[in-house]
SEPALO-772960 format. One record per residue (C-alpha): x, y, z. Coordinates in steps of 0.1 Angstrom, whole numbers, always signed. Layout:
<recs>
px:py:pz
X:Y:Z $
...
</recs>
This chain:
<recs>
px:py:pz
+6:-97:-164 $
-13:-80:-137 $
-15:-46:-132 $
-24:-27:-90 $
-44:+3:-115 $
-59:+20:-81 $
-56:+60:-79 $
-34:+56:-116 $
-5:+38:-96 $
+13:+12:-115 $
+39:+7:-85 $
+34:-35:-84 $
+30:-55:-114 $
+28:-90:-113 $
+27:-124:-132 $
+20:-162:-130 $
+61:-177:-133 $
+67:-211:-147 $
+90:-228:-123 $
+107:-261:-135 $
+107:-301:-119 $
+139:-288:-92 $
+115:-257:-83 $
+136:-231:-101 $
+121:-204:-124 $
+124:-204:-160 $
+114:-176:-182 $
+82:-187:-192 $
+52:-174:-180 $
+13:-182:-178 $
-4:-152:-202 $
-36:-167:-190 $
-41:-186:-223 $
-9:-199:-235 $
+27:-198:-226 $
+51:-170:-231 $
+82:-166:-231 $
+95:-132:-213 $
+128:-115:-199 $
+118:-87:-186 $
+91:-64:-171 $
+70:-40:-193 $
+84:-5:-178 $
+117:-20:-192 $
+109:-37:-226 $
+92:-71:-234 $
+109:-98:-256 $
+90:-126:-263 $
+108:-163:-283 $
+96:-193:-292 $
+82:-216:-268 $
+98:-245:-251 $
+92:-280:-254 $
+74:-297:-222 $
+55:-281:-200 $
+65:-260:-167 $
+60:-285:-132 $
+46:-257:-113 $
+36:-215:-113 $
+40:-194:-84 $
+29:-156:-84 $
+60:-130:-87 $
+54:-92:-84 $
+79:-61:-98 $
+91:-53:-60 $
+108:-86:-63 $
+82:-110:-40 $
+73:-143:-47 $
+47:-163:-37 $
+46:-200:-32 $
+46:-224:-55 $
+12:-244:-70 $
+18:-276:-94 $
+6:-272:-127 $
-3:-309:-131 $
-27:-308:-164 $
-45:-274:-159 $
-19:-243:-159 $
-53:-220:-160 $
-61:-239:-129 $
-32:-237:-109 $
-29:-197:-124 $
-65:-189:-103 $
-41:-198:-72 $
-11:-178:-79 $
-31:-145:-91 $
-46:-147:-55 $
-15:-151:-38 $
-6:-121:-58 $
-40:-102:-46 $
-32:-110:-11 $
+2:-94:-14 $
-9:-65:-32 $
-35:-57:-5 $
-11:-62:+24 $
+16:-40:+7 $
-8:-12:-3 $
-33:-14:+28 $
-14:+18:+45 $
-8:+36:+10 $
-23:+71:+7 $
-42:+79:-24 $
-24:+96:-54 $
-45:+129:-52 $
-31:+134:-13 $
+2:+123:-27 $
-3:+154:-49 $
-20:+175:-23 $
+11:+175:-1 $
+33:+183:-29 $
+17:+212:-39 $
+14:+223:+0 $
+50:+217:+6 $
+60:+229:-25 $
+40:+264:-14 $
+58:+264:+22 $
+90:+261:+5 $
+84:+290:-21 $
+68:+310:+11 $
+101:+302:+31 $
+118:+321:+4 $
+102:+351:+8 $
+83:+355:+45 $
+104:+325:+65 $
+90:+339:+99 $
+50:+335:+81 $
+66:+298:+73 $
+72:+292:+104 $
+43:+300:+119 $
+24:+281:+93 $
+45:+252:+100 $
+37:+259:+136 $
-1:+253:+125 $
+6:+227:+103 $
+22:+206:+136 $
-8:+215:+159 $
-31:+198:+136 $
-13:+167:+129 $
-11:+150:+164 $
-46:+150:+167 $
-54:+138:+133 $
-26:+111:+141 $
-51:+103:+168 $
-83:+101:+157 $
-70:+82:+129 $
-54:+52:+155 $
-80:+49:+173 $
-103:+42:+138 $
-82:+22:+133 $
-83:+1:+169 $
-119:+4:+168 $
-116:-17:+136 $
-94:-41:+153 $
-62:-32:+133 $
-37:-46:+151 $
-3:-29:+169 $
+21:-38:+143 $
+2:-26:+112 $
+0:+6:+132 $
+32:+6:+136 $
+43:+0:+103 $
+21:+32:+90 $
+37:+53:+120 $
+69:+44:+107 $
+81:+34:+146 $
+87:+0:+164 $
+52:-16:+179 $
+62:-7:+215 $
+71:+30:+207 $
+35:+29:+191 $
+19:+15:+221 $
+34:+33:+245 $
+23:+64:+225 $
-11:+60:+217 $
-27:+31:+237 $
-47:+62:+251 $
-65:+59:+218 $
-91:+34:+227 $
-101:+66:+255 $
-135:+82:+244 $
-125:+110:+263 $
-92:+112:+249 $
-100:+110:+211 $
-129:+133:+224 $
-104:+156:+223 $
-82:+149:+198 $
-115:+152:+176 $
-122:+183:+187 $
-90:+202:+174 $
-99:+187:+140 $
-127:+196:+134 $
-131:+232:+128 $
-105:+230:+105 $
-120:+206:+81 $
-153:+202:+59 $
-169:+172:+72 $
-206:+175:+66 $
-212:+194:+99 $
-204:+166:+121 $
-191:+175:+154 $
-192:+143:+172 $
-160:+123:+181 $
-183:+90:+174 $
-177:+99:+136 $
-138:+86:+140 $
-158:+52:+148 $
</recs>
């Protein structure tokens, strides 16, 4: 099996699946030497039994959200056709976790929310207001951080996807972005808040 071990996540785990002669998957899979015989993933328990007899007609690449990647014939080198499948994994693992934020931010914002909501308890107008910061700052992070990412040729719908709104509403929104001026701007209302080496030019968002 193959393990996504970046930031101590273990959200995708995947493996090389035997699939028989009609294309359907049996419950063999390619251990990278041998193989096995499985019926479950290892966050739920792993049984292994004795092999079959004959060998699987293809692998293709299956991961714990439930994809599947095509299939590759095994023909007489499984090790072979497993070099396929584990990149067919890759490639999926890297389009699934290109927009995912590090575990240590993950855990930064946890703590910060975690502090508003204790601080709501006791001073809710002082919440407020730091809520009121916390909203001011965020647009024009959101915009320096679109047009890094349209100065690396990102495309609409992947910014999109990350915004968590349709590829026109993203557009519409921030097609300003590719504006010197504008991120200019946006830059500007960042920085002071944050440590960033003493740069205090908006050409660092390129």
């Amino acid at each position: 099996m193959w393990n996504d071990e970046r930031d101590g996540r273990r959200e995708h785990e995947g493996l090389a699946r035997a699939l028989n002669a009609s294309g359907a998957p049996d419950r063999r899979i390619w251990n990278g030497h041998a193989w096995q015989e499985e019926d479950s993933w290892q966050n739920t328990g792993l049984v292994t039994f004795d092999l079959r007899s004959g060998a699987p007609a293809a692998l293709r690449a299956e991961c714990q959200c439930a994809w599947h990647g095509p299939s590759h014939p095994v023909s007489d080198s499984p090790a072979k056709a497993a070099v396929a499948v584990k990149a067919d994994w890759e490639k999926h693992l890297a389009a699934k976790t290109e927009a995912m934020y590090p575990v240590d931010v993950a855990d930064d914002l946890d703590d910060l929310f975690g502090r508003l909501y204790s601080l709501a308890q006791q001073q809710p107008l002082a919440t407020l207001a730091a809520l009121r910061e916390l909203e001011g700052r965020t647009e024009p992070l959101r915009v320096v951080a679109v047009a890094r990412a349209r100065y690396r040729k990102e495309p609409w719908q992947k910014l999109a996807d990350a915004l968590g709104v349709t590829r026109q509403s993203a557009w519409e929104k921030y097609q300003f972005a590719g504006n010197p001026e504008d991120v200019e701007a946006a830059y500007a209302k960042t920085v002071p808040h944050l440590d960033l080496g003493g740069q205090q030019s908006a050409t660092t968002w390129r």
